[in-house]
Residue frames as qw, qx, qy, qz and C-alpha x, y, z in Angstrom:
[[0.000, 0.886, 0.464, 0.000, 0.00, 0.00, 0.00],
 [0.435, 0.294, -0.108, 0.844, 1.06, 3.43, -0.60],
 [0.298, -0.486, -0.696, 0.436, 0.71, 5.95, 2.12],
 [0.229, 0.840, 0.398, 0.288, -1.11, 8.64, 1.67],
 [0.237, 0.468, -0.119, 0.843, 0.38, 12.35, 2.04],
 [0.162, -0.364, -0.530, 0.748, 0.00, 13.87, 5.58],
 [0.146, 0.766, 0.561, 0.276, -2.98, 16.68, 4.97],
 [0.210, -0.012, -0.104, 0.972, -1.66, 20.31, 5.35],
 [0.024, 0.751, 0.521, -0.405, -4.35, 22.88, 6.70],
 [0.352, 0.828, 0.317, 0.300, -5.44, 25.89, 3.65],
 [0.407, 0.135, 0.082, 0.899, -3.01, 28.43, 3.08],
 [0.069, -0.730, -0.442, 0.517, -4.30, 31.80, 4.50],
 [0.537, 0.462, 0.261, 0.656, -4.72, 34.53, 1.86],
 [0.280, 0.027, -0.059, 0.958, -2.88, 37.45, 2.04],
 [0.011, 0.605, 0.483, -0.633, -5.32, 40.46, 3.56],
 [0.015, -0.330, 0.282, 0.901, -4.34, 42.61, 1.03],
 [0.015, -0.063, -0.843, -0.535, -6.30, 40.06, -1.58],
 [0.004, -0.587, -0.722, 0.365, -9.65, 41.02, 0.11],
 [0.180, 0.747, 0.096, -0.633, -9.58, 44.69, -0.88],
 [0.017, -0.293, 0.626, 0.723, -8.45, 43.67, -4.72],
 [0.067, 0.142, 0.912, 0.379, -11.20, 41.31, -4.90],
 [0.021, 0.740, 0.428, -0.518, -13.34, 44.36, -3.57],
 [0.020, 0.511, -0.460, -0.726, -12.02, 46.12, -6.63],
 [0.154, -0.075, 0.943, 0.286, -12.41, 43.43, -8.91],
 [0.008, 0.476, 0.760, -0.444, -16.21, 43.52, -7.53],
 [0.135, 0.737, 0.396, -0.531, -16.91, 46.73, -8.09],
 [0.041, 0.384, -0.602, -0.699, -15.44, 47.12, -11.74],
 [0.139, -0.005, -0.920, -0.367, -17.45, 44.26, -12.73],
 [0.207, -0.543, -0.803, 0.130, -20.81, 45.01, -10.73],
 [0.201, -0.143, -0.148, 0.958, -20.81, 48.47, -10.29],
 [0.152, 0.857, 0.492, -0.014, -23.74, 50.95, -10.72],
 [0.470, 0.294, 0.002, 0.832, -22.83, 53.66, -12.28],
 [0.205, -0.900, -0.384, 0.012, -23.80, 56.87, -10.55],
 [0.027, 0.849, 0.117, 0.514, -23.13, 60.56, -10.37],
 [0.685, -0.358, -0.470, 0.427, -21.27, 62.11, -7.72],
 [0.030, -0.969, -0.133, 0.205, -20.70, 65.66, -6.02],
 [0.427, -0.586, 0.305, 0.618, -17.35, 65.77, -7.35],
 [0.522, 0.717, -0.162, -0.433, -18.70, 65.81, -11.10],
 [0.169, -0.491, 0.835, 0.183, -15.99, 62.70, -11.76],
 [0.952, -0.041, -0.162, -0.255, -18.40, 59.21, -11.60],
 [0.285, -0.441, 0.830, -0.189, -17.97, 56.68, -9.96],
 [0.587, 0.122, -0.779, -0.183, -18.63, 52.78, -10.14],
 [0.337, -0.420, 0.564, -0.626, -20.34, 52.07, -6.54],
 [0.487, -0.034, -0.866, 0.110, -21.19, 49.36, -4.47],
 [0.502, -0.554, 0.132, -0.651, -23.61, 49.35, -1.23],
 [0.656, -0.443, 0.454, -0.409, -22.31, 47.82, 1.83],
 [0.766, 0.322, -0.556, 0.010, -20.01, 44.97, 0.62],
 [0.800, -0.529, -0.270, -0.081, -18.81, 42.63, 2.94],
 [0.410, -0.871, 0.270, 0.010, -16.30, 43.97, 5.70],
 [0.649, 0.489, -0.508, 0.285, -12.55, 43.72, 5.36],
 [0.784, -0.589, 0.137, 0.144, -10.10, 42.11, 8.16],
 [0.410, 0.718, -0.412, 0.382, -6.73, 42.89, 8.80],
 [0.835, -0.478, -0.207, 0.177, -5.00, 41.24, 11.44],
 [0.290, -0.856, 0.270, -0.332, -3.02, 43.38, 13.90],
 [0.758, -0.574, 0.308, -0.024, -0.95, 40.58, 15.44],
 [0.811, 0.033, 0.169, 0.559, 2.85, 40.06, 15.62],
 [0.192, -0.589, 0.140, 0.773, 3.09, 43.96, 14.65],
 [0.413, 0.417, 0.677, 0.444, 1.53, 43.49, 11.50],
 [0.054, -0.470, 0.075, 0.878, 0.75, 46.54, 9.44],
 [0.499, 0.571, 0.609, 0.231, -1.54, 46.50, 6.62],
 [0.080, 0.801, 0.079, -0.588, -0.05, 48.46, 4.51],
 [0.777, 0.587, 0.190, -0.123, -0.99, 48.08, 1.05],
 [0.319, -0.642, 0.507, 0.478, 1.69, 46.66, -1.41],
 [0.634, 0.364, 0.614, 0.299, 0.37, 46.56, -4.78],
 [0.264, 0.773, 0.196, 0.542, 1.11, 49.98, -4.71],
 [0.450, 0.074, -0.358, 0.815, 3.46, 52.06, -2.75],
 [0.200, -0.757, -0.549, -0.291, 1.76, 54.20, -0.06],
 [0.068, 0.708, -0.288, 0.641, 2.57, 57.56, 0.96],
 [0.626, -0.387, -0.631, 0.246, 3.21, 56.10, 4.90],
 [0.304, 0.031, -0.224, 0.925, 4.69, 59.50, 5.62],
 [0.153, -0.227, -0.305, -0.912, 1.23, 61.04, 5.11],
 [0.635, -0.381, -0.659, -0.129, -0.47, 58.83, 6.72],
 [0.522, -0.339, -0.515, 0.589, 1.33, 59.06, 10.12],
 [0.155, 0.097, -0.050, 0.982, 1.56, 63.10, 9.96],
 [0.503, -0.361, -0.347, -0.705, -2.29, 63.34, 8.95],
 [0.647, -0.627, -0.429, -0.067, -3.21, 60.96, 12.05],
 [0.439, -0.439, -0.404, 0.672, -1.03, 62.89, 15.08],
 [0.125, -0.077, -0.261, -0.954, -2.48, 65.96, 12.95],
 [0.609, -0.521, -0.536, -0.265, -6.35, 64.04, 13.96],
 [0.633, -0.394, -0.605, 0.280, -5.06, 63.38, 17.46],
 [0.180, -0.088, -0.166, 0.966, -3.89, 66.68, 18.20],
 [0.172, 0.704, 0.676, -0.132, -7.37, 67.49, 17.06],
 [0.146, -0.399, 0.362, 0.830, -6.13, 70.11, 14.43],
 [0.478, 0.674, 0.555, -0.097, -8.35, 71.40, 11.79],
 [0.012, -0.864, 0.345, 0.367, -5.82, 73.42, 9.99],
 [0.922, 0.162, 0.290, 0.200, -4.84, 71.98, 6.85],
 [0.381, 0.831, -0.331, 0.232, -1.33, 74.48, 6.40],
 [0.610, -0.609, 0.507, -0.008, -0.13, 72.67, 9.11],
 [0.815, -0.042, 0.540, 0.205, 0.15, 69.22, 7.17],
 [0.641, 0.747, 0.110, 0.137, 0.70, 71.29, 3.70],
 [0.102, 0.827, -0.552, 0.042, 4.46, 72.96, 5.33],
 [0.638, -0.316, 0.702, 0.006, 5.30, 69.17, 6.12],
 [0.069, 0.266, -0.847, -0.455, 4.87, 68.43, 2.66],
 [0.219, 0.196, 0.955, 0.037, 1.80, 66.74, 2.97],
 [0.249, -0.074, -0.333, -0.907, -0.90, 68.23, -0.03],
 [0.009, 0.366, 0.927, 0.080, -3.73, 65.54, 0.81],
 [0.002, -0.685, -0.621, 0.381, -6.05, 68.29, 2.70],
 [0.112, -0.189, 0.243, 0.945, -4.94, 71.52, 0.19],
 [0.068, -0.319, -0.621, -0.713, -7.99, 71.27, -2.29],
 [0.348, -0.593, -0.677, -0.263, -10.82, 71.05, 0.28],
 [0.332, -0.817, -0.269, 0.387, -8.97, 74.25, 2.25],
 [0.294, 0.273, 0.314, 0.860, -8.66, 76.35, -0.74],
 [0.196, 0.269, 0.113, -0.936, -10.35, 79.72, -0.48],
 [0.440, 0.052, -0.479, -0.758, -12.46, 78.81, -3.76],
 [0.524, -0.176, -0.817, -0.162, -13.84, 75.58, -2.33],
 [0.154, -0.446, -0.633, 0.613, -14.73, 77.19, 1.31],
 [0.240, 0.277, 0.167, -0.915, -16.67, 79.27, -0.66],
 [0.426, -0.014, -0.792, -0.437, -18.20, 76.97, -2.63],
 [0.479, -0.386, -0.768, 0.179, -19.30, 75.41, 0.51],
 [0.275, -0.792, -0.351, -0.417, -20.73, 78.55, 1.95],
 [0.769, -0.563, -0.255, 0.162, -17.45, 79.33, 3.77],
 [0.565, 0.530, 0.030, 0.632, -15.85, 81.77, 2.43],
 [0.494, -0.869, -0.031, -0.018, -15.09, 83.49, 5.95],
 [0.833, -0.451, 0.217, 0.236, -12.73, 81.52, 6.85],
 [0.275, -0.669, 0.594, 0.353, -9.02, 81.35, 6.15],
 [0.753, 0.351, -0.469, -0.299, -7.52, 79.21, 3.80],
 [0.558, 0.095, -0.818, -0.101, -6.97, 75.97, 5.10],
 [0.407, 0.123, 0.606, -0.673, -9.55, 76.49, 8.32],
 [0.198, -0.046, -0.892, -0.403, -11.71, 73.06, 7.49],
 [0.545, -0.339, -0.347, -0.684, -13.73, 73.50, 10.01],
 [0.517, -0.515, 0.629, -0.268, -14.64, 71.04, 12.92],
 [0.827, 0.386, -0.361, -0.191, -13.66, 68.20, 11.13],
 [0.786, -0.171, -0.574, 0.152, -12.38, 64.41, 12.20],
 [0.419, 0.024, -0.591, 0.689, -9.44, 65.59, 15.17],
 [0.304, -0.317, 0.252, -0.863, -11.90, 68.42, 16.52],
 [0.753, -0.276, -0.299, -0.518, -14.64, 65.86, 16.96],
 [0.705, -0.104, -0.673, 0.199, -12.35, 63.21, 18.20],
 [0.430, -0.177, -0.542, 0.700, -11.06, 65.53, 21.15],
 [0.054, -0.132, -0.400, 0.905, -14.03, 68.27, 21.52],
 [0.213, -0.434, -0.774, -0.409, -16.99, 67.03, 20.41],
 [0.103, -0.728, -0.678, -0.018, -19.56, 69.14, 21.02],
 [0.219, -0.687, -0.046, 0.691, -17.60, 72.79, 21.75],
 [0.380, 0.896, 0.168, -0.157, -18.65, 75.60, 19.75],
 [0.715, 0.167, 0.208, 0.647, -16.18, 75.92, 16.72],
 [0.334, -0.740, 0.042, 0.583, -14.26, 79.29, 15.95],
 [0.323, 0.826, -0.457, -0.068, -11.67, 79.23, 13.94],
 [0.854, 0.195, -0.404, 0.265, -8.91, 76.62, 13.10],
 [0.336, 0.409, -0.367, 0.765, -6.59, 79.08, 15.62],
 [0.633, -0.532, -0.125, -0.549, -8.70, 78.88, 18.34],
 [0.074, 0.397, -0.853, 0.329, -7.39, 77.47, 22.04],
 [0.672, -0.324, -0.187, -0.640, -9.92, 74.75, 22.96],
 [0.277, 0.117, -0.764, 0.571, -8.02, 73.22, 25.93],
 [0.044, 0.153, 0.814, -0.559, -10.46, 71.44, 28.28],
 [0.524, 0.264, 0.098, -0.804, -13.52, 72.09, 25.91],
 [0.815, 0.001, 0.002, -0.579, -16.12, 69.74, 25.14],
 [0.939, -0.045, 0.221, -0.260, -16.02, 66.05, 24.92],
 [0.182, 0.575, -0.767, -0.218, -12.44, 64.14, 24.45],
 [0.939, -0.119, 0.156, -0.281, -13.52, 60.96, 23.49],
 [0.798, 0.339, -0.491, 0.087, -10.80, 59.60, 22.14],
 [0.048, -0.492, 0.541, -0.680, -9.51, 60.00, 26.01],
 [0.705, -0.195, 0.282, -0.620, -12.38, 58.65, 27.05],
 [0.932, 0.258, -0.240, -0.085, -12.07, 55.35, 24.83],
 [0.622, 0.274, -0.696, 0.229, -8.63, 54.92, 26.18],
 [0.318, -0.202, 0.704, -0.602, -9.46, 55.22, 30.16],
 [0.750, -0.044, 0.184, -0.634, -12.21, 52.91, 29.36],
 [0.726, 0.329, -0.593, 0.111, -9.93, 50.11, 27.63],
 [0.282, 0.377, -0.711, 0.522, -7.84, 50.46, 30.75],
 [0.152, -0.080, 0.684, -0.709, -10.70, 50.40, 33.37],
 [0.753, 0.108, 0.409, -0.505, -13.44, 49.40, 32.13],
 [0.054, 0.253, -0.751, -0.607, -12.92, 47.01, 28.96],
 [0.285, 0.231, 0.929, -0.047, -15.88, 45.45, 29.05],
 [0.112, 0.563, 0.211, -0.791, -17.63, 48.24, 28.06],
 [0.515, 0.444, 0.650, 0.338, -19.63, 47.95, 24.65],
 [0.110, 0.973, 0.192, -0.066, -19.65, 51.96, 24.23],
 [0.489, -0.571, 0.282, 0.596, -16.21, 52.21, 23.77],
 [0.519, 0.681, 0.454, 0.246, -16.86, 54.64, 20.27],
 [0.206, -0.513, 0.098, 0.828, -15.19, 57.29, 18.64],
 [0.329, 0.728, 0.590, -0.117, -17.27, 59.59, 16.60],
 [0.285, -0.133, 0.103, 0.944, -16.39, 61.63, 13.94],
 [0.166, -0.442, -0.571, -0.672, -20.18, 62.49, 13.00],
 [0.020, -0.445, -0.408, 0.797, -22.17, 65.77, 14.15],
 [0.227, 0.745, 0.527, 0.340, -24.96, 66.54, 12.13],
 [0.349, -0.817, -0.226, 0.400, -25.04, 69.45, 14.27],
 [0.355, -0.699, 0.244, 0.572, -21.41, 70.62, 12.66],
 [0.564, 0.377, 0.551, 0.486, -21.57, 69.34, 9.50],
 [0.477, 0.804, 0.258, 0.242, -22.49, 72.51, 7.72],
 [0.031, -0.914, 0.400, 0.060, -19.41, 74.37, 9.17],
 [0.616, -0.312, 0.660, 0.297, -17.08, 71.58, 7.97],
 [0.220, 0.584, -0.509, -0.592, -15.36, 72.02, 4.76],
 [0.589, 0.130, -0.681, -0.415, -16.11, 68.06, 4.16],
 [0.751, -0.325, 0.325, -0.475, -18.15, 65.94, 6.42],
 [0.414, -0.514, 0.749, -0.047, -16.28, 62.66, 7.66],
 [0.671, 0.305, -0.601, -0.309, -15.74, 59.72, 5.23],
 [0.549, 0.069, -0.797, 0.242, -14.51, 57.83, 7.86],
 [0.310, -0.641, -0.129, -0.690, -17.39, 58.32, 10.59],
 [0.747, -0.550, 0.287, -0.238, -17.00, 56.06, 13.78],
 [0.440, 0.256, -0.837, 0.201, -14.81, 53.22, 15.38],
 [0.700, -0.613, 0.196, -0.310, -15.53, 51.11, 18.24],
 [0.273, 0.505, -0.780, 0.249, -12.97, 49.38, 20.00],
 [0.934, -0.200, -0.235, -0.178, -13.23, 45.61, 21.62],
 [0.003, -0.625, 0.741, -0.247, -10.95, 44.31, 24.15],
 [0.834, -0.114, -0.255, -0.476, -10.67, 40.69, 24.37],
 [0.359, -0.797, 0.410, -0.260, -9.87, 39.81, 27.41],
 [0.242, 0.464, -0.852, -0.029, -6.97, 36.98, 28.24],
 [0.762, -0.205, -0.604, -0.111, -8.41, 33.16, 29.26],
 [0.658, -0.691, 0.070, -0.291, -9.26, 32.85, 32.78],
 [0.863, -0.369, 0.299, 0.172, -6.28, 31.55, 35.21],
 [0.770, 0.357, 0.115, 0.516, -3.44, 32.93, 32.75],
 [0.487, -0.695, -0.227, 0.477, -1.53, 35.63, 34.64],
 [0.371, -0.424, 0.304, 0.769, 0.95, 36.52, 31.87],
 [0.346, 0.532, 0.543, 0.549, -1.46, 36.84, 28.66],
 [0.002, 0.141, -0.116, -0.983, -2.21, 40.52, 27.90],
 [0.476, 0.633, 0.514, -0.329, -5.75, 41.57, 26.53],
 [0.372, 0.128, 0.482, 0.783, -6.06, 42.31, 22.61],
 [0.266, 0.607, 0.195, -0.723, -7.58, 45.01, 21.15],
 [0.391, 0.246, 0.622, 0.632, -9.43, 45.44, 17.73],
 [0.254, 0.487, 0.131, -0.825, -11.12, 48.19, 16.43],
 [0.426, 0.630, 0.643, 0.092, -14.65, 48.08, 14.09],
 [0.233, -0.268, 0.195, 0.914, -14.21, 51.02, 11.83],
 [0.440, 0.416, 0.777, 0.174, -17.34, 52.19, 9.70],
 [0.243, -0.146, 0.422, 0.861, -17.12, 54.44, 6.30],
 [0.514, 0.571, 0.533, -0.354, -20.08, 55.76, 4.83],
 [0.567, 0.813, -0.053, -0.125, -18.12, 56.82, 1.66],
 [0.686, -0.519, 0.482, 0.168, -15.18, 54.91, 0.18],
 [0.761, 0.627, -0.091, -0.140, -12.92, 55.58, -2.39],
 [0.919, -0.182, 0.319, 0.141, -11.31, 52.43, -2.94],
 [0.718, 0.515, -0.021, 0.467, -8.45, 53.95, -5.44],
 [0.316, 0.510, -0.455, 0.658, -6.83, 56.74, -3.17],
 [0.450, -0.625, -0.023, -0.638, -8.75, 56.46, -0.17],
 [0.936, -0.279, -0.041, -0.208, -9.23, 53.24, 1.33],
 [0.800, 0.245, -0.375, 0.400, -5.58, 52.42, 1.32],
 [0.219, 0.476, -0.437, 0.731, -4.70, 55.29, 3.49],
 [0.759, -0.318, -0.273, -0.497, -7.84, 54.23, 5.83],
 [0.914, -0.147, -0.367, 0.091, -6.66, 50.85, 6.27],
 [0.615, 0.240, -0.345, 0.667, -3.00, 51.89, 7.23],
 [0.264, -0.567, -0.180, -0.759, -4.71, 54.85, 8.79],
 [0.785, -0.328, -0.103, -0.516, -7.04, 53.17, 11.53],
 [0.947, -0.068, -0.264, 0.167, -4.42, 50.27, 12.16],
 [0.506, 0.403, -0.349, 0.678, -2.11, 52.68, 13.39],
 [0.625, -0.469, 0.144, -0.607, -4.83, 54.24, 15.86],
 [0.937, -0.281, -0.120, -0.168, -5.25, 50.76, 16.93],
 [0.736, 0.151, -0.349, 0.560, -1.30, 50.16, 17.35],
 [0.058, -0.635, 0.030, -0.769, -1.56, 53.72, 19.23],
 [0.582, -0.481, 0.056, -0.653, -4.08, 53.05, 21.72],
 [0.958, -0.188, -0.215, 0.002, -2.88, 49.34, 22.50],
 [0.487, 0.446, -0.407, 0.631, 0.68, 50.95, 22.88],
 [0.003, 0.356, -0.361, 0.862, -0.50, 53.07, 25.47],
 [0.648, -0.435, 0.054, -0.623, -3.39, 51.12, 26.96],
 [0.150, -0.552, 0.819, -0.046, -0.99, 47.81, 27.36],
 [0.741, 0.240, 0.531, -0.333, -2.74, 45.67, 25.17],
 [0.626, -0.046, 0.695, 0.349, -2.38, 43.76, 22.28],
 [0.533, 0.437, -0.060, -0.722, -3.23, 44.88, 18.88],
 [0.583, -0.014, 0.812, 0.027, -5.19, 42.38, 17.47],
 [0.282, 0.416, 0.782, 0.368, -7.59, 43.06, 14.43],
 [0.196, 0.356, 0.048, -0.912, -8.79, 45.82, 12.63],
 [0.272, 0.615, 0.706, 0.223, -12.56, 45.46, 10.50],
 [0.096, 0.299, -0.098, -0.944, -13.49, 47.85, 8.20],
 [0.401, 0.593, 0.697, -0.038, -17.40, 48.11, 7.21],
 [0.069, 0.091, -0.316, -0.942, -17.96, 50.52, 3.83],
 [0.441, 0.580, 0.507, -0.461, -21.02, 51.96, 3.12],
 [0.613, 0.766, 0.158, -0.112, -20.37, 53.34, -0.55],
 [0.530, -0.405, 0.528, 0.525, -17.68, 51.91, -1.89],
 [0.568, 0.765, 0.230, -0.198, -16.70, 53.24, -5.07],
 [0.522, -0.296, 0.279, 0.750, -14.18, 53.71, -7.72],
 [0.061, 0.758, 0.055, -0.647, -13.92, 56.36, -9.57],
 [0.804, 0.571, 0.167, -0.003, -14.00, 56.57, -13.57],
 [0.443, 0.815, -0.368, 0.072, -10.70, 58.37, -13.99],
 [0.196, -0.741, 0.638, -0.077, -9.15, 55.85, -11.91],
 [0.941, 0.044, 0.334, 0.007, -9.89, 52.30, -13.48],
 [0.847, 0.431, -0.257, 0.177, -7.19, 51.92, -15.71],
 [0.130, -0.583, 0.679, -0.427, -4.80, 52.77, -12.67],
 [0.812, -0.125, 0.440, -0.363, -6.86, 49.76, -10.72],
 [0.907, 0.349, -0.209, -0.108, -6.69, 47.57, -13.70],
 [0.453, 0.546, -0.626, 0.325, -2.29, 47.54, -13.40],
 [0.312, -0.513, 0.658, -0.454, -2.66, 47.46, -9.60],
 [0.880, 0.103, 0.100, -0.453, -5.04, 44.41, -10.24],
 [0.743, 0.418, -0.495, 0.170, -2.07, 42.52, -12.04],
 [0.233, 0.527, -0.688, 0.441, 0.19, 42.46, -9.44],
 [0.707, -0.104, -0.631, 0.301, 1.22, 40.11, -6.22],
 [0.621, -0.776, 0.084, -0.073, 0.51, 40.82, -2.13],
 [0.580, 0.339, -0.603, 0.431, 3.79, 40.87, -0.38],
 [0.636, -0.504, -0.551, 0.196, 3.99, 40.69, 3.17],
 [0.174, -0.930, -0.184, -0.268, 2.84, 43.20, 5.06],
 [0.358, 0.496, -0.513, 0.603, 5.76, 45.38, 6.81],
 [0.517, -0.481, -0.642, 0.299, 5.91, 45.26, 11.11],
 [0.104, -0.842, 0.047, -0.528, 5.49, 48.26, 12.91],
 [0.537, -0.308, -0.439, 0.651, 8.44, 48.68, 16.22],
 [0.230, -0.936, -0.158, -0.213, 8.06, 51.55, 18.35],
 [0.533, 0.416, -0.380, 0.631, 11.34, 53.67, 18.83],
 [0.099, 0.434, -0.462, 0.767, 10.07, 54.08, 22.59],
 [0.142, -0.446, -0.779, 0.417, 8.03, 53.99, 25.39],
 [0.141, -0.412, -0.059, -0.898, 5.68, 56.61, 24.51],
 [0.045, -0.179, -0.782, 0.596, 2.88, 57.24, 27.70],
 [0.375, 0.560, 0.577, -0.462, 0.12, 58.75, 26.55],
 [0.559, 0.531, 0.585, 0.252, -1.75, 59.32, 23.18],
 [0.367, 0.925, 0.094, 0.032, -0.71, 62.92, 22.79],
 [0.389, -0.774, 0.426, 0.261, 3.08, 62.11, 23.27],
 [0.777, 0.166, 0.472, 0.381, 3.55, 60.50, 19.96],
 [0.150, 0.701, -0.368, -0.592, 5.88, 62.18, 17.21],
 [0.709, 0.583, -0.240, -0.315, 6.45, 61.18, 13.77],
 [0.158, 0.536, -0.816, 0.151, 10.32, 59.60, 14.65],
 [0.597, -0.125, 0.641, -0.465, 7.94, 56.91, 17.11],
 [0.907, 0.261, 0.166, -0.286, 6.68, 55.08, 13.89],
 [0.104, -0.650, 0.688, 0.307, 9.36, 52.69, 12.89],
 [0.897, 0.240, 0.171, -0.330, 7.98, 50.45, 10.06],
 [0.271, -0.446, 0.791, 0.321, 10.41, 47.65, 9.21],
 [0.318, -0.073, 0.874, 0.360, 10.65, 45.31, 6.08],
 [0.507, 0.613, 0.393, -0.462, 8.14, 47.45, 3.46],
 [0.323, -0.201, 0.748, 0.543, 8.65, 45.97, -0.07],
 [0.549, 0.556, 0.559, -0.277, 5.69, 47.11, -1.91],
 [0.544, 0.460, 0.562, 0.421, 5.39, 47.46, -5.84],
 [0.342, 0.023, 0.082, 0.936, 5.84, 50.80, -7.39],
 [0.033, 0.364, 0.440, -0.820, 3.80, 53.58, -7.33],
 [0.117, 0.580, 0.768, 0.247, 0.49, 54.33, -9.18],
 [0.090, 0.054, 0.181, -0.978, -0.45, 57.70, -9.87],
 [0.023, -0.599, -0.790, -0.123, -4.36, 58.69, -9.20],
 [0.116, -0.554, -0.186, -0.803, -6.16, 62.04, -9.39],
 [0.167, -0.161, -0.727, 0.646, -7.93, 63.41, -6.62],
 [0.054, -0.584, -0.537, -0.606, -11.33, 64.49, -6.68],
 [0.042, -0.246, -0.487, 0.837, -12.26, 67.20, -4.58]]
C-alpha cells in the first residue's frame, strides 16, 4: 500500500487580496452613478467587511502599490492633536487636505469666511471636543467639550468590558461648518480579554471602523493603514495587544478616472505586510511624534499615480 500524504491545513490569503477582490467587484458590478465631485464613480452598497489582522506587529499596509506612509502618520497625530488646519500638514509636505482648504472651495461650501486651510470642525476636533462651539482653526480649545478619544482609552484600561467604547467623527449638528463631512465616521474598539487563570497573557484590542463613503483607489488604502495605526496607538499606550482591525464601507466606489490605474494594480502580487516597532516607550496618546513610527521590512510594488477628486 502506498501511504497517503499527511494533509496540510489551507493556506491563509494574504489580507491585502480582500480589498483587490473588492475592486475586482466593483469594476465588474458596479452601478454607475453621479457624484458631487462631477468625476463618476462605479459604486457598491455595503459589501462585505474587510479584516486585517493586527498581530505580531503586522501593518496593513498596502503593497500593490506604494503608499505615501509618511502622510499617513503626519495626517493621524495631525487628527489626534485634534487640528483642523490643513497648512499645518501642507508645510510638512503633505498636499492631501490643500484642495478642500482652498479659499475657492470654502466658498463653494458657503465658507468663504474663513481662512484658507480652516476646514472646520472636522475628524481631530470631533475626536477631542466634540460638542464645543467651533471658531476658527486658531482657536485654544483646551479642556472644551467632549475628548472621546480620552475617554475610549481610560475605558480600555478600566473598564474594557464596556460595549460603548466609540469614537465619533459624526455631528450633524457641525456638518455645515465643515469644509467636508467625515468619510470615515465612527470606530468602536473591543478588548478581548486573556483566558481565565493565565496571569501573563495581555488583553487584545481590535477596532470596528465604519465608512459611509469609500474611495477604494486613493482612499481606502490610506484608511486601512490609517485606523491600524490608531489601533497600534491606543494598544501601545493602553498595554494591550493589537489584534484586528474590521473595516465596514457603506459606498464603496471607484472612480472613472481611476480604473485603468486599478486595472495595473489588479495585475500584481501581495507581499507581506511590513511590522510596525516603536522607537520608545511613549505614555500617553498625545506624546507621539512622527520619529515613534518605525515600520520595518516594506517591499511594496511601485507607485500608481491617481487624481484626486475634490
Amino acid at each position: 500500500m502506498t501511504a497517503s500524504a499527511p494533509s496540510q491545513a489551507p493556506t491563509r490569503p494574504h489580507d491585502e487580496q480582500q480589498y483587490l477582490d473588492l475592486i475586482r467587484t466593483v469594476l465588474d458590478t458596479g452601478a454607475p452613478r453621479p457624484d458631487r465631485t462631477g468625476t463618476g464613480t462605479l459604486s457598491l452598497f455595503a459589501p462585505p467587511n474587510l479584516r486585517f489582522t493586527l498581530a505580531d506587529d503586522t501593518l496593513p499596509l498596502l503593497t500593490t502599490k506604494r503608499t505615501f506612509l509618511r502622510g499617513i502618520v503626519e495626517e493621524l497625530l495631525w487628527f489626534v492633536q485634534g487640528c483642523t488646519d490643513s497648512t499645518k500638514l501642507s508645510a510638512k509636505g503633505i498636499k492631501i487636505w490643500d484642495g478642500n482648504g482652498s479659499k475657492e472651495f470654502l466658498e463653494k461650501r458657503g465658507l468663504g469666511h474663513r481662512r484658507a486651510g480652516d476646514l472646520g470642525p472636522v475628524y481631530g476636533f470631533q475626536w477631542r471636543h466634540f460638542g464645543a462651539p467651533y471658531e476658527d482653526c486658531d482657536a485654544d480649545y483646551a479642556g472644551k467639550g467632549v475628548d472621546q478619544l480620552q475617554q475610549c482609552i481610560r475605558k480600555i484600561k478600566h473598564d474594557p468590558t464596556d460595549r460603548r467604547i466609540i469614537l465619533s467623527a459624526w455631528n450633524p449638528a457641525d456638518i455645515p461648518q465643515m469644509a467636508l463631512p467625515p468619510c470615515h465616521m465612527m470606530c468602536q474598539f473591543y478588548v478581548h480579554l486573556p483566558p481565565a487563570g493565565d496571569p501573563t497573557a495581555k488583553p487584545k484590542l481590535s477596532c470596528l471602523m465604519y465608512q459611509r463613503s469609500a474611495d477604494l483607489g486613493l482612499g481606502i488604502p490610506f484608511n486601512i493603514a490609517s485606523y491600524a495605526l490608531l489601533t497600534h496607538m491606543v494598544a501601545h499606550v493602553t498595554d494591550t495587544v493589537p489584534h484586528e482591525l474590521i473595516i465596514q464601507l457603506g459606498d464603496a466606489h471607484v472612480y472613472r478616472d481611476h480604473i485603468d490605474a486599478l486595472k495595473t494594480q489588479l495585475e500584481r502580487e501581495p507581499r507581506p505586510f511590513p511590522k510596525l516597532r516603536w522607537a520608545r516607550k511613549v505614555e500617553g496618546i498625545d506624546d507621539f511624534r512622527s520619529e515613534d513610527f518605525v515600520v520595518e521590512g516594506y517591499d511594496p510594488h511601485p507607485s500608481i499615480a491617481m487624481k484626486m477628486s475634490v
